[in-house]
N, C-alpha and C positions, 0 to 999 in steps of 0.2 A: 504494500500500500504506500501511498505516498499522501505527501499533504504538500500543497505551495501555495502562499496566501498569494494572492491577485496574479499570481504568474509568474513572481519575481520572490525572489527571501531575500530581505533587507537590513540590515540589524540595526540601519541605522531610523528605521522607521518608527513615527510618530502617531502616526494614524492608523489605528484597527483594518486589518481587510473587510473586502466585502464578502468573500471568502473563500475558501479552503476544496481546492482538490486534493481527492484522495483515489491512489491508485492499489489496487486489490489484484494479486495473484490468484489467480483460481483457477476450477478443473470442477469437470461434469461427475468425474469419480475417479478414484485412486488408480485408475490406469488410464487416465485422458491425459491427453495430454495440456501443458498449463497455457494460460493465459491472461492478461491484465484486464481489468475492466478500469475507469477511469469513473470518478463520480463528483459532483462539484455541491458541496454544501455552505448554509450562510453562517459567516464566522458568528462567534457570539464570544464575552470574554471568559477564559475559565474552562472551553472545548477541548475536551480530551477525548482520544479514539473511540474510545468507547461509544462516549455519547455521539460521534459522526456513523460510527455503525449502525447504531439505533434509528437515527436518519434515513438510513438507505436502505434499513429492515422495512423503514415505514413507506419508501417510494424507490422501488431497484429499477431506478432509469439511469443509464451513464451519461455521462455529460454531454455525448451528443445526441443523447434521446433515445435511446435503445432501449427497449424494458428487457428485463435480464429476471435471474430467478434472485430473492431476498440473500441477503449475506447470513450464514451460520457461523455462529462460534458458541464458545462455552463461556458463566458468567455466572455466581454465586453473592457474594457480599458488594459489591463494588467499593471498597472500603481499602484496598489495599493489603488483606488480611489473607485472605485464603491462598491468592495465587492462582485461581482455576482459569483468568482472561490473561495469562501471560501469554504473548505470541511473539513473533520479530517485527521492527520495527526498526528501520534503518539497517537492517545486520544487526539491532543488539535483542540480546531476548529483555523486554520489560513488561511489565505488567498495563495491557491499554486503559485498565480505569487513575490509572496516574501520570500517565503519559501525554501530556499536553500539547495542542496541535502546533500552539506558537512555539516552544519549545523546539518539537519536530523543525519545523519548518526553520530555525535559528541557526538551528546546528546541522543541519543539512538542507542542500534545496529540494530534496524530494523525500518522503519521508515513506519508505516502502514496507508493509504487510503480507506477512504471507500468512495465510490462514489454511 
């Protein structure tokens, strides 16, 4: 998955995006072969993966309009406690109810999930 706020990661930026693509590796089933979907959500402050998944659970269009099947993952406390929503996220495994999109997007310009 990735997140890039307006199309640009800026750090030296002032102004909130209007927001956030997020790009998702996926597969039909464990022997398909993979593929990116692309999904563009509206920033808000305080947006972590999680909550961008929950987004796209609620409308799996990709950014150029494609309706696609819902994103799955696994997801227990969202508190940072359990660990059940760790996934990768840049190359690093973190946990997506902690992992914040500005964040993401600071420290790299595309912020990649594989789920």
């Amino acid at each position: 998955m990735s997140a890039q706020a307006n199309g640009h990661a800026n750090k030296a930026r002032r102004t909130p995006p209007q927001f956030v693509d997020i790009r998702i590796r996926r597969r039909e089933n464990p022997d398909a072969p993979q593929r990116w979907e692309e999904f563009r959500i509206p920033y808000r402050p305080n947006l972590n993966i999680i909550s961008c998944l929950m987004e796209i659970r609620k409308n799996p269009v990709t950014k150029d309009g494609t309706r696609t099947t819902p994103v799955v993952w696994e997801m227990n406390c969202l508190e940072q406690v359990c660990g059940i929503c760790t996934m990768v996220i840049n190359g690093r495994v973190r946990q997506s109810c902690s992992a914040l999109t500005m964040l993401q997007i600071f420290q790299n310009a595309l912020c990649f999930l594989h789920i």
